[in-house]
N, C-alpha and C positions, 0 to 999 in steps of 0.2 A: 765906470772907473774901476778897474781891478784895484782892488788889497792887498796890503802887502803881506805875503805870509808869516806869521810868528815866528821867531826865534826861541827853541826851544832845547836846552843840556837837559841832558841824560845824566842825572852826575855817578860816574864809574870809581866806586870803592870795594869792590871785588866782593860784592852781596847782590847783584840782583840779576835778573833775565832783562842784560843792558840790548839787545841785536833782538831781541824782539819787542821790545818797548820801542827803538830806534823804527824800527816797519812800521807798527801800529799808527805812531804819530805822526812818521811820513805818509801814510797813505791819509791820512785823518789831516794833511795837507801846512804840517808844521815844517820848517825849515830844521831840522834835530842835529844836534852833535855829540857825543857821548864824550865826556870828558872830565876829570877830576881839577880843571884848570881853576882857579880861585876867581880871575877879572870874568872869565866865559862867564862860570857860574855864579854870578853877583848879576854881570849885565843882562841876561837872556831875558826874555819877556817872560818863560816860565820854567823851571827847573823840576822835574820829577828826580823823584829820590824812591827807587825801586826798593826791593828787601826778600832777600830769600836765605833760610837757614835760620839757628839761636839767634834768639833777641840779644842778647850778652853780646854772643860776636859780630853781630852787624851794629852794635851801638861802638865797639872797640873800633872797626873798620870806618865808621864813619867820624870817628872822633882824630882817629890817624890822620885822614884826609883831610880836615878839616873842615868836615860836613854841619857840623853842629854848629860852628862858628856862622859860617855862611848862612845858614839857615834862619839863624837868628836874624842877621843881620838883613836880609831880603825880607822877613816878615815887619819888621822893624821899620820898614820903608814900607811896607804894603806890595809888597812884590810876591806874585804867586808864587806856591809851593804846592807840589801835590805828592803825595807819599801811595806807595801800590804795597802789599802785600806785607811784610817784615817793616817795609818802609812805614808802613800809618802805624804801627805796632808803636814803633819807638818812640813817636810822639806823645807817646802818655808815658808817667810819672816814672813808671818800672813796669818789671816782666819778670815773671816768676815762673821758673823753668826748673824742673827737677828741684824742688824747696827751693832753689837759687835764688834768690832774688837779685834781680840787675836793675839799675840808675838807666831811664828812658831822656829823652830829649825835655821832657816837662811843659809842652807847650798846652797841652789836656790834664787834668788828671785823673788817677783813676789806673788800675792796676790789667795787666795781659798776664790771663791762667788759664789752667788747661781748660778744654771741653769738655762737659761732663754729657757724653753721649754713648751709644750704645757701641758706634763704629766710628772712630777717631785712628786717621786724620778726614777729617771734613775735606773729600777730594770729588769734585765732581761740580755738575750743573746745579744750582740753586735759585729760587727767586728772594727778592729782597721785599721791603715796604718803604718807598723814599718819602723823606716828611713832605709835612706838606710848601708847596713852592719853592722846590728843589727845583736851581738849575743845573745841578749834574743829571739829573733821570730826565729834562725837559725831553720829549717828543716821543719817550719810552713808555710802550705798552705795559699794564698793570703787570701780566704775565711774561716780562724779561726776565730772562734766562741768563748768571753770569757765570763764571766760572772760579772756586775756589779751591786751597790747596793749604790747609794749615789745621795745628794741631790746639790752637791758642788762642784767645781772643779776649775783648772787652765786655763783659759782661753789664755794668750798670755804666750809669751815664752821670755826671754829675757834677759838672762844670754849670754855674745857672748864671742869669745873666740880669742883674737889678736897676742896672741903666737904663731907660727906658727911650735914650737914643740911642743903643747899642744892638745892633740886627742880632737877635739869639742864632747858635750854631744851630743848624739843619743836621739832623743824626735820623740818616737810615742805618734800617733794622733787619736781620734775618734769621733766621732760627736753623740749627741743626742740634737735638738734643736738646737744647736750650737758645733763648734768644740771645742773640747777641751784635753788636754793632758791626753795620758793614761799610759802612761809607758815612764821611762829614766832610760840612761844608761852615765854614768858619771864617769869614772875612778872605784874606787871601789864600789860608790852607785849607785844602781840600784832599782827602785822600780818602782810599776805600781799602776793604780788607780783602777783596776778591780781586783777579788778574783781568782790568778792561781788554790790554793784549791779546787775553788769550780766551774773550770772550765772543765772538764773532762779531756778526752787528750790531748787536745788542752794546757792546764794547767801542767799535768803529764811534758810535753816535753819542758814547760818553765821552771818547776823547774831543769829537768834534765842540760838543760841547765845551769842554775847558778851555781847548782853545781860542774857541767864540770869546771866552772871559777875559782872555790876557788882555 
């Protein structure tokens, strides 16, 4: 008996690498449409929320859209979400950009600052550490390879979880300069701070993965 393939928005607020996220999850065998539609992006089986560029202006951009609204609202039913690059950023508390400080989505908390590294922007191949019984890294070799492109990131972790029916967030980790967070997995939100798209296989077999989730 063949499966039916997921339905999957792209949700388009004029922040992210939306036409190659659309490939990646088609090839990765999702049914994808890129759209800033409200009903699409409420019904989809799972909604990625891309992000490239200031934390400030993709919070502005997604706030116009009314991404923030949506978001809440799909997590709120237990409806996936997955945030890539700027996209996971905004997910926590705020982002502090040139002194700035900008108001983030607040689903984490916990503050996005610069890199303290030697060579910033952190652009290039990296490896991660996924915690442990991660199913975003399931079937990925210790030594995967993903790709990243940012100046900024989450440095401590600090959301804890005293419920002891309550599955604790899965927070992988990778270092550039300093460690910092690269991917979570949090009941229905799940995002990372490196580009799956624009990771080769390594990437292919993360998206497969979330997929497999919806």
């Amino acid at each position: 008996m063949k499966l039916t393939a997921k339905n999957v928005v792209v949700f388009d607020y004029g922040f992210g690498n939306v036409r190659s996220a659309e490939r990646a999850l088609a090839r990765a065998g999702a049914n994808v449409e890129i759209t800033r539609d409200f009903d699409k992006a409420m019904n989809a089986d799972g909604l990625l929320v891309p992000g490239v560029g200031a934390f400030a202006a993709c919070m502005q951009g997604l706030t116009d859209a009314r991404g923030d609204w949506i978001i809440d609202r799909r997590l709120s039913g237990g409806r996936p979400v997955m945030g890539i690059c700027v996209g996971m950023q905004i997910l926590f508390a705020r982002g502090i950009e040139h002194g700035v400080e900008a108001e983030g989505l607040g689903e984490w908390p916990g503050s996005v600052e610069p890199l303290q590294a030697d060579i910033v922007p952190h652009m290039g191949w990296n490896t991660v550490e996924p915690a442990p019984g991660s199913e975003l890294f399931a079937g990925l070799d210790a030594d995967a390879r993903f790709y990243f492109v940012h100046s900024y990131a989450v440095h401590h972790w600090s959301l804890q979880t005293e419920n002891p029916l309550m599955t604790a967030p899965k927070v992988t980790w990778s270092t550039h300069g300093e460690p910092f967070v690269a991917a979570v997995e949090n009941g229905a939100l799940w995002a990372t701070q490196f580009h799956p798209e624009k990771s080769g296989d390594a990437g292919a077999q993360l998206l497969t993965n979330w997929i497999g989730s919806l």
